[in-house]
C-alpha positions in Angstrom: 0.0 0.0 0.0 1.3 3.2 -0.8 2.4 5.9 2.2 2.1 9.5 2.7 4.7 11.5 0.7 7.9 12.7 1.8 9.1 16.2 1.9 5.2 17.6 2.9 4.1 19.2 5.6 0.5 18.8 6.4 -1.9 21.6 7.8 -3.6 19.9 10.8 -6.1 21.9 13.2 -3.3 22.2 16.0 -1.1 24.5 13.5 -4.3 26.5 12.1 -5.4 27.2 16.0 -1.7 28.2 17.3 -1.5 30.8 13.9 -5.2 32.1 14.9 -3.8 32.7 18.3 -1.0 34.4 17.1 -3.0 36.2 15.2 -5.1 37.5 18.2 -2.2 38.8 20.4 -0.5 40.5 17.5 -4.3 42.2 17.3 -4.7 43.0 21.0 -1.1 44.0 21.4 -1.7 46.5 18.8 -4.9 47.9 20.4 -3.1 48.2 23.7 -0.3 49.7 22.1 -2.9 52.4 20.3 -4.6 52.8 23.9 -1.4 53.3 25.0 -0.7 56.1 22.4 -3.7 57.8 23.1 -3.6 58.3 26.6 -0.2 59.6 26.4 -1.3 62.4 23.6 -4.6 63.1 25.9 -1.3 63.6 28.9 0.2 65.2 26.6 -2.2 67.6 25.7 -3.9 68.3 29.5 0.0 69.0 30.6 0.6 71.9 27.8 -2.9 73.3 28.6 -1.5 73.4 32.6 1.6 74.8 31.5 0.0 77.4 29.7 -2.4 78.4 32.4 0.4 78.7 34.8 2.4 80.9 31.9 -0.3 83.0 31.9 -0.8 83.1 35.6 2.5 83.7 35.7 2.2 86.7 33.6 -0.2 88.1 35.1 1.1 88.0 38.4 4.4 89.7 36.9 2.2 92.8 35.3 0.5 93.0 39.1 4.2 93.7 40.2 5.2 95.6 37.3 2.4 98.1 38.3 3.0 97.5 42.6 6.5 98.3 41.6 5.2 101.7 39.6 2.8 102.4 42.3 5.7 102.3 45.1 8.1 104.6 42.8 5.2 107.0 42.6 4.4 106.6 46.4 7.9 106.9 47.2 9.1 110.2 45.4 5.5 111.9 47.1 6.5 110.5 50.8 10.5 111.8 50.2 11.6 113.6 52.8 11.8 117.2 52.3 14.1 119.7 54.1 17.3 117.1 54.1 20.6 119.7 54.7 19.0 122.8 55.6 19.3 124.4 59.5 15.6 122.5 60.3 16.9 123.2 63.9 15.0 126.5 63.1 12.1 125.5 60.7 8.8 126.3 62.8 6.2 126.8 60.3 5.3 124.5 57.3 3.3 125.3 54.7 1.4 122.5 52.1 -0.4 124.4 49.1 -2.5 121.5 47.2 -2.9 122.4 43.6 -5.5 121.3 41.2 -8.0 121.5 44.7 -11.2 121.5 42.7 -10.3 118.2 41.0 -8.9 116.6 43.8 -11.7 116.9 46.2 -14.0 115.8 43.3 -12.0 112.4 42.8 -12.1 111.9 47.1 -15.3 110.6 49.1 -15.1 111.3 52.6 -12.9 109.2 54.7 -10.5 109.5 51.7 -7.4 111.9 52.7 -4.6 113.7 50.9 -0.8 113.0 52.1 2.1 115.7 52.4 5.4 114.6 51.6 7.7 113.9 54.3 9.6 116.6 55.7 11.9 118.2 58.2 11.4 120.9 60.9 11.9 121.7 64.3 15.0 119.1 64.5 12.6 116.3 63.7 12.7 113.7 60.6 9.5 112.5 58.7 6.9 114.5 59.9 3.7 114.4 57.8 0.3 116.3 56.8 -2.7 114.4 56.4 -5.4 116.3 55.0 -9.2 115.2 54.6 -10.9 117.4 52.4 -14.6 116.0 53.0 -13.9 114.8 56.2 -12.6 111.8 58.0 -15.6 109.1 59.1 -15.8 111.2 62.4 -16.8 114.6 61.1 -20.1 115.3 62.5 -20.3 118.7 61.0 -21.2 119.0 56.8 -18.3 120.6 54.7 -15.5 120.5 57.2 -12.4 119.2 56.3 -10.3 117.1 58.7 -6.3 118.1 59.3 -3.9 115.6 61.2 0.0 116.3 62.3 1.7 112.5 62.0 5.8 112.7 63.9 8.0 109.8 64.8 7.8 108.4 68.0 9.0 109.5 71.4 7.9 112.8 70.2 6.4 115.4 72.8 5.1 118.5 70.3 3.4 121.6 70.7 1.7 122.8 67.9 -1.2 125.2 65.9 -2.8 123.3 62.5 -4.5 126.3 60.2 -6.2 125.4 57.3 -6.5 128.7 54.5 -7.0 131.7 57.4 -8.7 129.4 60.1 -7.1 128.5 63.0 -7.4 125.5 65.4 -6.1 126.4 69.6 -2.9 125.0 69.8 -2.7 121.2 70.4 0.1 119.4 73.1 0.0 116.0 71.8 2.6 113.2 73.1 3.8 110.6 70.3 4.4 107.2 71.5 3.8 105.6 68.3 3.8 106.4 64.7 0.1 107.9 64.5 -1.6 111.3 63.6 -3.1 114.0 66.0 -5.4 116.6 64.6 -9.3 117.3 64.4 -11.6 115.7 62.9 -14.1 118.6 62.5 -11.5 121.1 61.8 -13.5 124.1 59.5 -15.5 124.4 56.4 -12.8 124.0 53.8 -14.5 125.8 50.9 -14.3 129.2 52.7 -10.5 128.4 52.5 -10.2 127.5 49.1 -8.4 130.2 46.3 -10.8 130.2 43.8 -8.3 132.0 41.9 -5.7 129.6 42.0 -8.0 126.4 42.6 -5.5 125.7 45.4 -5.6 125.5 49.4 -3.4 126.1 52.2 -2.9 123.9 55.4 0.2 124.2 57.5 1.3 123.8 61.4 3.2 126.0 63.5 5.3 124.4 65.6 5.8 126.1 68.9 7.3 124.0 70.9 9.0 120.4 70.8 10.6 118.2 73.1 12.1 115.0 71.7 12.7 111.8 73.8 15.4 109.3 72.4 15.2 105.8 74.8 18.9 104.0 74.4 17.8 100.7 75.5 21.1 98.9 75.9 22.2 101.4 78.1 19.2 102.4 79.6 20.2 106.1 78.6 17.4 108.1 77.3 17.9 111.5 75.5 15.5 114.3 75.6 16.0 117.5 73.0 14.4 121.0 73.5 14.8 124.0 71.2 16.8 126.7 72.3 15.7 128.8 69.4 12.5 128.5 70.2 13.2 128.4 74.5 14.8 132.3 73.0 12.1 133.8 70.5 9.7 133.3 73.2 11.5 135.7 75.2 12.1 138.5 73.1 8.9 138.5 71.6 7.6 139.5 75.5 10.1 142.2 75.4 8.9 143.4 72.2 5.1 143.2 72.8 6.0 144.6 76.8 4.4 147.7 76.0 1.1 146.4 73.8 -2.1 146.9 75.8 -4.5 146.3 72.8 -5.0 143.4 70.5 -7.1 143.2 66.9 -8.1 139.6 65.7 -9.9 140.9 62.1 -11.7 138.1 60.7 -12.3 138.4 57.1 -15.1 137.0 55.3 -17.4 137.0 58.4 -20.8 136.5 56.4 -19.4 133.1 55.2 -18.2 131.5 58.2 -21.9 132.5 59.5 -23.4 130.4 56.8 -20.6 127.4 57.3 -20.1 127.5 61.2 -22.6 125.7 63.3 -23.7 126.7 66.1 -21.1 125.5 68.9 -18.0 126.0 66.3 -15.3 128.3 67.0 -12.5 130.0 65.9 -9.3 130.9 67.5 -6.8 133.7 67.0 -2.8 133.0 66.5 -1.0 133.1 69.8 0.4 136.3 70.8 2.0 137.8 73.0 1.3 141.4 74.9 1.6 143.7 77.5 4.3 141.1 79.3 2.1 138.3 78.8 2.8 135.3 76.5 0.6 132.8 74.7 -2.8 134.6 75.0 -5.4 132.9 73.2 -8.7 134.9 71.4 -11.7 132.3 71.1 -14.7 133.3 69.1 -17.9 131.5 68.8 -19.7 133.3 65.7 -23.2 131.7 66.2 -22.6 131.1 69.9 -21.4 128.5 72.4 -23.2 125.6 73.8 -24.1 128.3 76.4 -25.4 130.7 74.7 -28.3 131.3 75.4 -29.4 133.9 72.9 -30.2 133.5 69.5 -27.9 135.7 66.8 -25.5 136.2 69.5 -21.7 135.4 69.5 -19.6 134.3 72.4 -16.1 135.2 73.0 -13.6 134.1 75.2 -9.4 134.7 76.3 -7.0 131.8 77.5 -4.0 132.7 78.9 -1.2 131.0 80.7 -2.4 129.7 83.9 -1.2 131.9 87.1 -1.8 135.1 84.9 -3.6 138.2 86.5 -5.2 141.0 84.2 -7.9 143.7 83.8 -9.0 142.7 80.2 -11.7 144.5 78.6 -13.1 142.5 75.8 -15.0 143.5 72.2 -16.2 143.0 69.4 -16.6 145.5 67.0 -17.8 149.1 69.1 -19.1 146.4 71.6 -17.1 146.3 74.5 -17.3 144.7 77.9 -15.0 145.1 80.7 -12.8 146.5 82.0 -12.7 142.8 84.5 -10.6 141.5 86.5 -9.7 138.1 86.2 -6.8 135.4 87.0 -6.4 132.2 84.8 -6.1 129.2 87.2 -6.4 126.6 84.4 -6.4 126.6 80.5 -10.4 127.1 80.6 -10.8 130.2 78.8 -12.6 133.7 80.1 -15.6 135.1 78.7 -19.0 135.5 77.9 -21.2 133.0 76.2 -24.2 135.9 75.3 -21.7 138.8 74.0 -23.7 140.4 71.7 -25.8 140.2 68.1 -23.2 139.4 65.4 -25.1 141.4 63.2 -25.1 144.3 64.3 -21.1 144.4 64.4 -19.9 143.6 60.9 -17.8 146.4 58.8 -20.4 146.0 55.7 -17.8 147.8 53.6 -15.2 144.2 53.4 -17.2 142.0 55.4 -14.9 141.7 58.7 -15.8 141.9 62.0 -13.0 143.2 64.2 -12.7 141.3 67.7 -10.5 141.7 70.4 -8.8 143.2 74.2 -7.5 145.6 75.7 -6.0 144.6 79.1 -4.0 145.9 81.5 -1.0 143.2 83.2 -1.6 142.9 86.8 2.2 141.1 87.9 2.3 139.0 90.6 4.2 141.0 93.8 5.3 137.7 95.2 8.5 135.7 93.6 8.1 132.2 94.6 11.1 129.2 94.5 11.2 126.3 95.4 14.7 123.5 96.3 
């Protein structure tokens, strides 16, 4: 019988089953390599839109300090210190005219405040102006302005604030931290503004100013008077020795009747006369809490306390006095129902003229003490 050939291979169902399997993982493998693929382009993609959110956060957070950065330069060259060099020993009186005023109080809500640059003065470094123009949150009265003195601390400071022509009574304020001392309802600020000019004027005087310095590690502590000041004191009670009669001439009267409440007054510079220093004028156009007439004006004097005089006060041809008096505190002297207002007012520049004429009584007993 004949037998199978040689040199054949046959094709059985155990060859045809391994190539079908064969088949199969070449398939799958290539569909897990393709899964593969895509996950890593769907990485791929999610990680360049990451990178490019964070290179735009990135660049955003770099204009935000481009424009802090701009913001500090501009900051910075307002808050430089002015005065640098100069004898400050002997600066007393700083002025701060604020140009452009009409704008500037348009752009500010109240709260909102203006800042002085830095300066010198009075042997002190960094002192500062802050100005409200409508008012801090405190101001109880509508259309005043708000005036603050900031100094460095360990600073004990005399000092008058005016705003335009109006005066505030001098303020003894001790600093013991970097902060501002001032008033809150300080005066109608449009009476004060230069139309002409659209500009205002606030300033200090600074009368007198005691610096303390603490040297911790050696437990010294420093403490700094003016002498300058200690001296101009002097001669100006020499000079004024011989004055017996003082006019405070307040211009503009009509206005400050329509912008002063009731309760609101106004106070004269210091001066000095007839041998007495720091006297004090305080006038009440539409009266003190006291008053107790209506259109009437109150008007008071403070002087140094242990000072005797015979004052007579007045206010325009009213006069009242002469009276003897003697200041045993800083309360002031006076009369809260002086006279009508009205009736006193120089029609021809609107002023009213207010003031004293007092005689010195000096004390015949020198006291000391050891």
């Amino acid at each position: 019988s004949a037998g199978p050939s040689l040199g054949q291979r046959g094709g059985g169902p155990r060859d045809r089953a391994r190539v079908r399997a064969g088949a199969m993982a070449e398939a799958s493998a290539a569909a897990a390599l393709a899964k593969n693929l895509e996950a890593l382009e769907q990485s791929l993609q999610k990680q360049e839109e990451q990178h490019a959110s964070e290179l735009k956060s990135c660049r955003d957070e770099l204009s935000d300090l481009h424009k802090l950065v701009l913001d500090l330069e501009s900051q910075a060259s307002r808050l430089e210190v002015v005065g640098r060099g100069g004898p400050d020993q002997f600066v007393r009186r700083v002025e701060w005219t604020i140009s452009e005023f009409s704008q500037k109080e348009q752009a500010l809500s109240k709260g909102e405040s203006i800042w002085s640059p830095k300066f010198r003065a009075a042997g002190l470094d960094g002192l500062q102006l802050e100005f409200f123009p409508k008012g801090r949150e405190k101001t109880t009265f509508e259309g005043f302005c708000s005036l603050f003195l900031w100094c460095p601390s360990g600073t004990k400071i005399r000092y008058q604030l005016w705003v335009g022509n109006f005066l505030r009574a001098p303020d003894e304020d001790e600093y013991t931290d970097r902060i501002g001392h001032g008033h809150s309802n300080f005066c109608p600020a449009s009476t004060e503004v230069n139309r002409q000019t659209d500009s205002i004027c606030v300033g200090v005087d600074l009368l007198e100013v005691q610096s303390v310095e603490e040297i911790s590690s050696s437990g010294l502590r420093l403490i700094s008077k003016s002498l300058e000041s200690m001296v101009s004191r002097e001669v100006e009670v020499i000079r004024n020795g011989q004055v017996t009669r003082a006019v405070w001439k307040i211009r503009k009267i009509s206005e400050m009747l329509k912008q002063l409440p009731r309760g609101a007054s106004m106070w004269s510079p210091l001066f000095t006369a007839a041998g007495i220093r720091e006297i004090l004028l305080e006038f009440y156009p539409k009266g003190s809490t006291n008053t107790t007439k209506d259109g009437y004006c109150a008007f008071y004097i403070r002087c140094p306390e242990g000072v005797s005089m015979v004052v007579t006060l007045f206010v325009g041809k009213s006069k009242k006095g002469p009276i003897k008096t003697t200041f045993d505190s800083l309360t002031g002297k006076g009369l809260p129902d002086y006279c009508s207002v009205q009736d006193e007012i120089n029609m021809d520049d609107d002023s009213l003229e207010v003031g004293i004429e007092l005689k010195n009584q000096p004390s015949s007993t020198l006291s000391m003490e050891s």
